[in-house]
C-alpha positions as a Markdown table, in Angstrom:
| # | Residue | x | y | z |
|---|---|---|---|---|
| 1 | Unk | 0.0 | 0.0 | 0.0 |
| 2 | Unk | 1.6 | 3.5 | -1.3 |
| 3 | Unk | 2.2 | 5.7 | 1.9 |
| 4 | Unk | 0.2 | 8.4 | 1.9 |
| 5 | Unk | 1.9 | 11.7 | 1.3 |
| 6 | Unk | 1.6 | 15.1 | 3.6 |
| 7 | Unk | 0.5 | 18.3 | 2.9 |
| 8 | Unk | 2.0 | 20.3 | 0.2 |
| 9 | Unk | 4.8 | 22.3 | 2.4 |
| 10 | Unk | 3.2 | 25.7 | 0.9 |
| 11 | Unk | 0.0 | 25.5 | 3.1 |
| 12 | Unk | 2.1 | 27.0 | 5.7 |
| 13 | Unk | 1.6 | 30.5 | 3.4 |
| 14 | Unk | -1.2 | 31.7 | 5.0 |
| 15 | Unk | -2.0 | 35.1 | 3.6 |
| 16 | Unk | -2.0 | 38.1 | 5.9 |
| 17 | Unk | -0.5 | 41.9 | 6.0 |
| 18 | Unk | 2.9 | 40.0 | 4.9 |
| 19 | Unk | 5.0 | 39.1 | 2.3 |
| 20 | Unk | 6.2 | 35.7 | 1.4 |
| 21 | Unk | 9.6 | 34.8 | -0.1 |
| 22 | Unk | 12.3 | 32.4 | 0.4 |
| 23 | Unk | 16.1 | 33.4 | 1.5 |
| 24 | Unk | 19.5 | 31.5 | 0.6 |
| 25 | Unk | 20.7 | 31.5 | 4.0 |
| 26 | Unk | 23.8 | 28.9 | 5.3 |
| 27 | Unk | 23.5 | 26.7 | 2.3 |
| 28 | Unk | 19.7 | 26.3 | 3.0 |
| 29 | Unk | 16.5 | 28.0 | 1.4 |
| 30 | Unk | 14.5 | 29.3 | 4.4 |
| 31 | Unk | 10.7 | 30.8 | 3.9 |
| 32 | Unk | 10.3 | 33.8 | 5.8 |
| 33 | Unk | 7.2 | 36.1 | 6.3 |
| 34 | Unk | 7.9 | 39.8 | 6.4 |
| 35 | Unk | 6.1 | 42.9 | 6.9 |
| 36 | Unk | 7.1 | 46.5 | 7.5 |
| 37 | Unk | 10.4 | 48.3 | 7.2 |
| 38 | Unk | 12.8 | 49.7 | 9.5 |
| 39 | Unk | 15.0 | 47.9 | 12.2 |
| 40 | Unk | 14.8 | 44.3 | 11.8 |
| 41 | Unk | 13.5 | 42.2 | 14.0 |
| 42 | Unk | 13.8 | 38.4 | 13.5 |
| 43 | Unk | 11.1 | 35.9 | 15.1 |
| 44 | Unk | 11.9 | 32.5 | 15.5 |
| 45 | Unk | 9.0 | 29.9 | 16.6 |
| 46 | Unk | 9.0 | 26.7 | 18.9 |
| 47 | Unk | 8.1 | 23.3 | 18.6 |
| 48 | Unk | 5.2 | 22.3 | 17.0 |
| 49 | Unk | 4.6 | 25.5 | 15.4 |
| 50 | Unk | 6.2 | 27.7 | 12.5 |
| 51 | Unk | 6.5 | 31.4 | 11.6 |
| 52 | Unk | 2.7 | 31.7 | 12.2 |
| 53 | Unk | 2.9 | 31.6 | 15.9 |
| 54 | Unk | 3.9 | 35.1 | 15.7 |
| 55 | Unk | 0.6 | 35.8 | 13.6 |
| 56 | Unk | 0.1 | 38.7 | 16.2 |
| 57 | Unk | 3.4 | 40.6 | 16.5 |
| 58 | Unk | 4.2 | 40.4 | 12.6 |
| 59 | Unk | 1.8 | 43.1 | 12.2 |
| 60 | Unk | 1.8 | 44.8 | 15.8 |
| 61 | Unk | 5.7 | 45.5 | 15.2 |
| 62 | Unk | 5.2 | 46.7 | 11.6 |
| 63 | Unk | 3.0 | 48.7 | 12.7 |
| 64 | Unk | 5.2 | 50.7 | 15.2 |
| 65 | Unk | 7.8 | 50.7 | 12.5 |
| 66 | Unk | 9.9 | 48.0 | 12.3 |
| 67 | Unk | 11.1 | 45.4 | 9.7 |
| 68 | Unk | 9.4 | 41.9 | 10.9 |
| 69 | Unk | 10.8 | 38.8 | 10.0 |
| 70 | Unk | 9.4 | 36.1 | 10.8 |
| 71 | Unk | 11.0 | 32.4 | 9.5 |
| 72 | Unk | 10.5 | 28.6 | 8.9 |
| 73 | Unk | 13.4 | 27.2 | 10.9 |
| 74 | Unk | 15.6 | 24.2 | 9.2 |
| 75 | Unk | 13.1 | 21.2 | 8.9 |
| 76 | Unk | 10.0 | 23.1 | 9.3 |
| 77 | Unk | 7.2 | 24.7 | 7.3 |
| 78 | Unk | 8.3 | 25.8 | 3.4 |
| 79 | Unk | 11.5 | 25.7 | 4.8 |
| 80 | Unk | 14.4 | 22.9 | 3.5 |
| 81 | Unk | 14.6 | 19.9 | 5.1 |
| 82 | Unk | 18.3 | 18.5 | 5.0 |
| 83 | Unk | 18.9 | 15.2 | 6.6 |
| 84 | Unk | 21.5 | 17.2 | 9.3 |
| 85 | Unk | 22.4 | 20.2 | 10.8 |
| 86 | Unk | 20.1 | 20.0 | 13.8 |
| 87 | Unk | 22.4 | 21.0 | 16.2 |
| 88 | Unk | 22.0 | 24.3 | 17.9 |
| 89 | Unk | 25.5 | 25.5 | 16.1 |
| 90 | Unk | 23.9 | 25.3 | 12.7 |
| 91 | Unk | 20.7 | 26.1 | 13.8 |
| 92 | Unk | 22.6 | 29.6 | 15.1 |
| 93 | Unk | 24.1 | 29.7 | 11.9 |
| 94 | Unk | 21.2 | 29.8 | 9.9 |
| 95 | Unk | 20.2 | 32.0 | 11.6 |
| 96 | Unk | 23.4 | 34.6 | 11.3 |
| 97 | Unk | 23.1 | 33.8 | 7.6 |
| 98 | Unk | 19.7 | 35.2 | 7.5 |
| 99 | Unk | 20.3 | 38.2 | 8.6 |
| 100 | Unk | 23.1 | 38.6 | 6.6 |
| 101 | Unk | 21.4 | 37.4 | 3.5 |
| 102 | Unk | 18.3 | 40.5 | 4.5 |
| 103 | Unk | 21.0 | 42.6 | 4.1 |
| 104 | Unk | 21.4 | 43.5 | 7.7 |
| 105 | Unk | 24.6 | 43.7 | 10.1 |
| 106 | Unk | 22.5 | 43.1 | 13.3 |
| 107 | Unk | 18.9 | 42.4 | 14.4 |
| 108 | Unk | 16.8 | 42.4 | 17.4 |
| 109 | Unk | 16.4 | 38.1 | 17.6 |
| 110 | Unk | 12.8 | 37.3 | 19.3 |
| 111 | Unk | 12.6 | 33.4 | 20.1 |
| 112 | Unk | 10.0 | 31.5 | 21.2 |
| 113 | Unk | 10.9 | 27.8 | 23.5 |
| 114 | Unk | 13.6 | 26.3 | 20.5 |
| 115 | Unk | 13.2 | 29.9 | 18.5 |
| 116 | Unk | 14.5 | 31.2 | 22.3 |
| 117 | Unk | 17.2 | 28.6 | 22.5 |
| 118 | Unk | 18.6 | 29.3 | 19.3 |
| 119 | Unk | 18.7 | 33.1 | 20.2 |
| 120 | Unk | 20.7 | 32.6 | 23.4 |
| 121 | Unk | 23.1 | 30.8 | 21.0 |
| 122 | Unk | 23.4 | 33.0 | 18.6 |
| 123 | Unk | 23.6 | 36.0 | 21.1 |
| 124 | Unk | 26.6 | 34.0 | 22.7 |
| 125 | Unk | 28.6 | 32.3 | 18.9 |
| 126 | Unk | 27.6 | 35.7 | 16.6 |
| 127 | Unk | 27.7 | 38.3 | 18.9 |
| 128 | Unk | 28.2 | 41.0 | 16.2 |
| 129 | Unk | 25.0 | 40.6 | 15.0 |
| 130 | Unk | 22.4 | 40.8 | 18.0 |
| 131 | Unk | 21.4 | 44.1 | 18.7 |
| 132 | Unk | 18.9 | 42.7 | 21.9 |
| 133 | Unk | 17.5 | 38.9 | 22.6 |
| 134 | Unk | 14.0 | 38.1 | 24.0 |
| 135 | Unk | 13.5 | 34.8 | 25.0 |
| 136 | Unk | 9.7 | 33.6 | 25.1 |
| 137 | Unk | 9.4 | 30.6 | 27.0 |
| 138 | Unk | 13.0 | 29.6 | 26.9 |
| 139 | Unk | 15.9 | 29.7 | 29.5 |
| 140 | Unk | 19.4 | 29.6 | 28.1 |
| 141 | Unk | 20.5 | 26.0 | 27.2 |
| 142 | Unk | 22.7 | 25.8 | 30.0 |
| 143 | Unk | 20.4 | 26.9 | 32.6 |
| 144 | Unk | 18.4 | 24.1 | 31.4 |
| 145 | Unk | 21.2 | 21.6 | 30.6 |
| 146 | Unk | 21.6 | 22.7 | 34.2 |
| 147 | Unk | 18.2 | 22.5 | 35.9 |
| 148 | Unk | 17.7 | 18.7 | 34.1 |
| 149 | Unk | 20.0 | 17.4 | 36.0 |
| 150 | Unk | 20.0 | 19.2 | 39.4 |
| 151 | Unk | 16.3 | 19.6 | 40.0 |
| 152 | Unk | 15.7 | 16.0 | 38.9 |
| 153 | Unk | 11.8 | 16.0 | 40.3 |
| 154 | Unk | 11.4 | 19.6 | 38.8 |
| 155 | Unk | 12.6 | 20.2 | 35.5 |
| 156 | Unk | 14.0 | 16.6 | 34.9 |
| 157 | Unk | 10.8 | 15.3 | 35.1 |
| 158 | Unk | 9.2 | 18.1 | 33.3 |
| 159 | Unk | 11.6 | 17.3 | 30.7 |
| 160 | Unk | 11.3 | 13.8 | 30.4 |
| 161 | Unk | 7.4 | 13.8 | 30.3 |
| 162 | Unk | 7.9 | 14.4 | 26.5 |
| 163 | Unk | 11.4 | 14.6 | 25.5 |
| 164 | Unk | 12.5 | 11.0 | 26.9 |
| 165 | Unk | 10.1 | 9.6 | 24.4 |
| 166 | Unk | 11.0 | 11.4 | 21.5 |
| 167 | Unk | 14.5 | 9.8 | 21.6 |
| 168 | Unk | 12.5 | 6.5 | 20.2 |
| 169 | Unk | 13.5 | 6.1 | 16.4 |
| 170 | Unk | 10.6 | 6.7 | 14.3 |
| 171 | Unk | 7.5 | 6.2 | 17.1 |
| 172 | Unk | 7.3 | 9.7 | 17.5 |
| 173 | Unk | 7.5 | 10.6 | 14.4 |
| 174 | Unk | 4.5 | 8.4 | 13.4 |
| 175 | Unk | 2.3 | 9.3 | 16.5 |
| 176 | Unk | 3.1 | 12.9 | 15.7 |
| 177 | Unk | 1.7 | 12.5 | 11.9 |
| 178 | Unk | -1.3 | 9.9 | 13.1 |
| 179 | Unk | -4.9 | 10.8 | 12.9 |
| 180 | Unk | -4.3 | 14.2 | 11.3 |
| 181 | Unk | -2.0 | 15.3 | 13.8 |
| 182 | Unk | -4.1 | 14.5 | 17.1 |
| 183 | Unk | -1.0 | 14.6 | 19.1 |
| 184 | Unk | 0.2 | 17.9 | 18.9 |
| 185 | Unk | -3.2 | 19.4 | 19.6 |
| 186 | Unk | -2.7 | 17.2 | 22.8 |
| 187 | Unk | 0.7 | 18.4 | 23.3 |
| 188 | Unk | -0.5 | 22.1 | 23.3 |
| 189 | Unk | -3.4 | 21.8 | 25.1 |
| 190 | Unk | -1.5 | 20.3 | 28.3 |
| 191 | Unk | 1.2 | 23.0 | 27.7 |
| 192 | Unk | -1.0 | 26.3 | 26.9 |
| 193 | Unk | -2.8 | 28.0 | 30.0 |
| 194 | Unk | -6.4 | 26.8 | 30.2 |
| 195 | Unk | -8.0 | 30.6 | 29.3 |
| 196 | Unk | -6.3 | 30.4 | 25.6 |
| 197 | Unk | -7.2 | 26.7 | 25.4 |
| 198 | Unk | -10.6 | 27.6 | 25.5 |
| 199 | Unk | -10.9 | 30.2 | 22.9 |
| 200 | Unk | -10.9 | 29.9 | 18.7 |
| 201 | Unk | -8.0 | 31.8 | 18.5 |
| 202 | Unk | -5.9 | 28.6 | 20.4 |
| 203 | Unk | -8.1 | 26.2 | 18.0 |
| 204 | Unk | -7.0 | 27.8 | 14.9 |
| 205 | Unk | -3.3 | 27.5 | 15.8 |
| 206 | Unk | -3.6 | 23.8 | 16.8 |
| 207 | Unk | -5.5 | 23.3 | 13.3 |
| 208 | Unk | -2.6 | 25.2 | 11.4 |
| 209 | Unk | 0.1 | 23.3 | 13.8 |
| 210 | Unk | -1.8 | 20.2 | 13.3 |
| 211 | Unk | -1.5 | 20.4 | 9.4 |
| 212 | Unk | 2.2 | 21.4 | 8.9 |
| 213 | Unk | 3.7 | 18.5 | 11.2 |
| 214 | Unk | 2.2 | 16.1 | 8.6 |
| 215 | Unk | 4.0 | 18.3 | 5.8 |
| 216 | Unk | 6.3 | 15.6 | 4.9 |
| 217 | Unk | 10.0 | 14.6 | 7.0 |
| 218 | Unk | 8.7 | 17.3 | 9.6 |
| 219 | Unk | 8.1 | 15.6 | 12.0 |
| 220 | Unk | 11.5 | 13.6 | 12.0 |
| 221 | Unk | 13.6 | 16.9 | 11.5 |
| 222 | Unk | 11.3 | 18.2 | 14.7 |
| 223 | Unk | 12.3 | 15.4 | 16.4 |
| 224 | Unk | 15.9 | 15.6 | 15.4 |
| 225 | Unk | 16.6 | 19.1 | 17.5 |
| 226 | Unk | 15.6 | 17.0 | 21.1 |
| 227 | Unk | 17.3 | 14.1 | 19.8 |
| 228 | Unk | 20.9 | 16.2 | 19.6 |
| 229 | Unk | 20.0 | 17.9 | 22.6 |
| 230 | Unk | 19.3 | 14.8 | 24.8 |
| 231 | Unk | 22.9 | 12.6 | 23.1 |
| 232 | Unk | 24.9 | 15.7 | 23.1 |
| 233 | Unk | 25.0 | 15.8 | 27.1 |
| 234 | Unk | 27.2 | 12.8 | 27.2 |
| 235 | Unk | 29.5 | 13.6 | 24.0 |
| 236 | Unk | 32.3 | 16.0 | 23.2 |
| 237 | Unk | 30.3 | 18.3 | 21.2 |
| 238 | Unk | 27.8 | 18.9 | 24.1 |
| 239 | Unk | 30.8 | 19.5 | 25.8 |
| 240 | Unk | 32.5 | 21.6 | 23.1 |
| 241 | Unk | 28.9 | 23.6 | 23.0 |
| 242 | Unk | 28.9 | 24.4 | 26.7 |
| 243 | Unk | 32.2 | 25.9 | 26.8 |
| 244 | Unk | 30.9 | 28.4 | 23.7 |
| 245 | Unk | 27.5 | 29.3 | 24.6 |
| 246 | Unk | 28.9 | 30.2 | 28.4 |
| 247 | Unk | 30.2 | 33.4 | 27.4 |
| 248 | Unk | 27.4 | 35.9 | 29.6 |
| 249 | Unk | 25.1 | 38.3 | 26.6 |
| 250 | Unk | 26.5 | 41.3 | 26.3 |
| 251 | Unk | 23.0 | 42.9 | 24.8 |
| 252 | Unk | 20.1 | 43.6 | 26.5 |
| 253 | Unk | 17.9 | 40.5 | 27.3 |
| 254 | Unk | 14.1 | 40.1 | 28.2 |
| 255 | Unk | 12.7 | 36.9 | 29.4 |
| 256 | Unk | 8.8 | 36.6 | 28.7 |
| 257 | Unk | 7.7 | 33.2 | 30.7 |
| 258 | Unk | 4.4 | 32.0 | 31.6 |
| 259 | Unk | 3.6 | 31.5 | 35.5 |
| 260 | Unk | 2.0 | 27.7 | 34.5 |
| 261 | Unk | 4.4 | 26.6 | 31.6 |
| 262 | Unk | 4.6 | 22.7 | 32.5 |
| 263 | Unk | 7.6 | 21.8 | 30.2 |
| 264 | Unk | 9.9 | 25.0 | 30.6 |
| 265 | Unk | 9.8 | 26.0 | 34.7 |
| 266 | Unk | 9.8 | 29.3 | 35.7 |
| 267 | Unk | 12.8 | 28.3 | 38.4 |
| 268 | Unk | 14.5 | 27.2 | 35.6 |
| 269 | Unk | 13.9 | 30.3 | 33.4 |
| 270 | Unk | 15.2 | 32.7 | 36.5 |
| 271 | Unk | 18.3 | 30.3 | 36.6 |
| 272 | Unk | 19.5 | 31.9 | 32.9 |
| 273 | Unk | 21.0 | 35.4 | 34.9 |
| 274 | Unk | 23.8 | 33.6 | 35.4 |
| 275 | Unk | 24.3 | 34.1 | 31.6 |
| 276 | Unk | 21.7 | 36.5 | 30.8 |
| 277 | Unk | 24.8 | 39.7 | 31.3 |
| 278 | Unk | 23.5 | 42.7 | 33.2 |
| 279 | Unk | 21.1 | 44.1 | 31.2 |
| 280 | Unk | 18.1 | 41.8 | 32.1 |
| 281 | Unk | 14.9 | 41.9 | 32.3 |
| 282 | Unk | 12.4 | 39.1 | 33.7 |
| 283 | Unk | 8.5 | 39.3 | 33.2 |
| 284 | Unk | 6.5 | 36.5 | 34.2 |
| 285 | Unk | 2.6 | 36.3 | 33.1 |
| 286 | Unk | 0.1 | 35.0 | 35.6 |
| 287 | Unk | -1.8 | 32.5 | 34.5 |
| 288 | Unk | -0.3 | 31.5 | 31.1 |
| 289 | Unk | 1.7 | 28.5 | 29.7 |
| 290 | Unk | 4.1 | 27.7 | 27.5 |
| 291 | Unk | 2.8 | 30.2 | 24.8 |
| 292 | Unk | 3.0 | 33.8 | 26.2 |
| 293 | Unk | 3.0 | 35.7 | 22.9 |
| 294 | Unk | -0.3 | 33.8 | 21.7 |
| 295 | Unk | -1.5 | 33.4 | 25.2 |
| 296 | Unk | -1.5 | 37.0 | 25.9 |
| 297 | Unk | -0.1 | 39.0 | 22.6 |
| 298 | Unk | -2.0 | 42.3 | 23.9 |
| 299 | Unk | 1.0 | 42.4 | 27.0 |
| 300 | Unk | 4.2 | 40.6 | 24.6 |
| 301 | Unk | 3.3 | 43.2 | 22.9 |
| 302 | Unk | 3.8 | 46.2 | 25.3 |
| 303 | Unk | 7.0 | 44.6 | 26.3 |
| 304 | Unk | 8.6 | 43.7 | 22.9 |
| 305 | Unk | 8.3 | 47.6 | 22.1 |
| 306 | Unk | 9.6 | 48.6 | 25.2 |
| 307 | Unk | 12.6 | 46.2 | 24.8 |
| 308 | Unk | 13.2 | 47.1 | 21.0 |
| 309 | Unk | 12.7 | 50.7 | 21.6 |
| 310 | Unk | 16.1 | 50.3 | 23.8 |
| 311 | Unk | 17.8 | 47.8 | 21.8 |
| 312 | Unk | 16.4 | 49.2 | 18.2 |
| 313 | Unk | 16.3 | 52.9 | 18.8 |
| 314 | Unk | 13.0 | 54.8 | 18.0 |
| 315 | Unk | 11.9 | 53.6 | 14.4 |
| 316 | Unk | 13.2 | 54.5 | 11.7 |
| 317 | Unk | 16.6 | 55.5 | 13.0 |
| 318 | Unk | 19.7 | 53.7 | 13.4 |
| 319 | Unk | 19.9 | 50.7 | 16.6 |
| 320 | Unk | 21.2 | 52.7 | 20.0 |
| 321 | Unk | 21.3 | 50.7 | 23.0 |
| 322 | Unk | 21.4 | 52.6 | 25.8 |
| 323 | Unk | 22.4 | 51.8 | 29.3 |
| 324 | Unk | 19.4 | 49.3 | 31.1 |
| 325 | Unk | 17.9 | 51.4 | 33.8 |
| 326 | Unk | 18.9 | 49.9 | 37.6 |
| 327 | Unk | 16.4 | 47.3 | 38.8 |
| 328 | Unk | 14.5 | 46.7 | 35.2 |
């Protein structure tokens, strides 16, 4: 019996007050959404999403005059597929090849749980070309390389409630693709705050998420970022990535977590200062999960400008960062 096939990868294009297009970026073709013009600002999503998790700011941040990007990450979306480069070095690399390849020397880098992680890295291997980092949803990797092991009944567990099995050749990849995608709808709805996962606005981002992990070889390259993660603890590239991503941010940072996110723990998020630099910031939102920006986009909001308005400079005019403000 033939396997049935996925979704074409373009049904991630979802039209909206954006542009499509693809960019030649680190010897990969990455689709990015973009609206607006001015500073740039480059959003990078979490698992199991893509660029349209940011459905809310792309147009918010345009509108107070910036250049949104917002991008497919390597394995995702309309994005390429390769069968490597899953590690968060080349994942940082694409990422300092995109901006490059918009024809920018820096960026304001807006991550959201492995969108976050690859911002901390790139803040720490490509310093040159972060202008400020907020982190949605996602302590630095070695605050949670960290917490996994030292707060076994905390974030170990948290960690291992979904990561542990994703280790599993091919399983996950198959429950992730079965029955239309079923799974991740389950996999947000235990990690969202229960007021968003009652609401159409949470139903329409499960239906998109639910489509594009079926896209074909998503779900294995998805699964490939945890499986790096989880070996490279216990080999010499772990160790080799430690030593580079230790160096503290020497950028402004702002870390948006939610009070009830179940995978990523807010002990664990206030753990990243160590590496964080001193110019950081900490909000955490009462009552929301693992999805602040679509949680509560009406407060991201506030905060992203605030933080860009620092990092960026007022619109239109050339990135000044000035000194953070004591106790902020």
């Amino acid at each position: 019996m033939a396997r049935r096939r996925g979704p074409d990868p373009s049904v991630v294009r979802v039209p909206g007050p954006w542009t499509h297009r693809d960019v030649s970026a680190n010897g990969i073709r990455l689709h990015v959404a973009e609206s607006g013009t001015g500073p740039l600002v480059v959003l990078l999503h979490g698992f199991p999403e893509t660029w349209w998790t940011w459905r809310h700011q792309l147009p918010d941040l345009a509108a107070a005059g910036y250049r949104v990007v917002a991008v497919d990450l390597r394995g995702y979306g309309d994005s390429d597929k390769p069968p490597r480069g899953y590690d968060l070095w080349t994942l940082a690399g694409d990422v300092a090849g995109l901006i490059r390849a918009l024809g920018e020397e820096r960026a304001t880098v807006v991550g959201h749980g492995w969108g976050g992680l690859i911002g901390w890295t790139l803040t720490a291997l490509h310093p040159r070309q972060v202008r400020g980092l907020v982190a949605v949803g996602a302590p630095h990797p070695l605050a949670l390389r960290r917490a996994v092991w030292r707060d076994p009944a905390g974030q170990g567990r948290a960690t291992a409630s979904y990561a542990l099995g994703f280790q599993l050749p091919r399983l996950p990849e198959r429950s992730l693709r079965a029955d239309d995608g079923a799974r991740v709808e389950r996999l947000m709805r235990a990690w969202a705050g229960a007021g968003w996962a009652a609401t159409d606005d949470f139903a329409q981002a499960v239906a998109h998420n639910r489509s594009a992990i079926r896209i074909t070889t998503v779900a294995h390259c998805s699964m490939e970022y945890y499986r790096w993660a989880w070996r490279s603890q216990l080999r010499a590239d772990g160790r080799r990535f430690a030593a580079a991503v230790a160096r503290p941010a020497d950028v402004p940072v702002l870390q948006v977590h939610g009070a009830d996110d179940p995978c990523l723990l807010t002990s664990t998020a206030r753990g990243s200062a160590r590496w964080a630099g001193p110019a950081l910031r900490t909000h955490v939102l009462d009552g929301v999960g693992h999805f602040p920006h679509e949680e509560r986009p009406a407060a991201v909001r506030e905060l992203l400008r605030e933080h860009l308005r620092e990092t960026a400079g007022e619109p239109g005019r050339p990135g000044q960062r000035p000194p953070c403000p004591d106790g902020r």
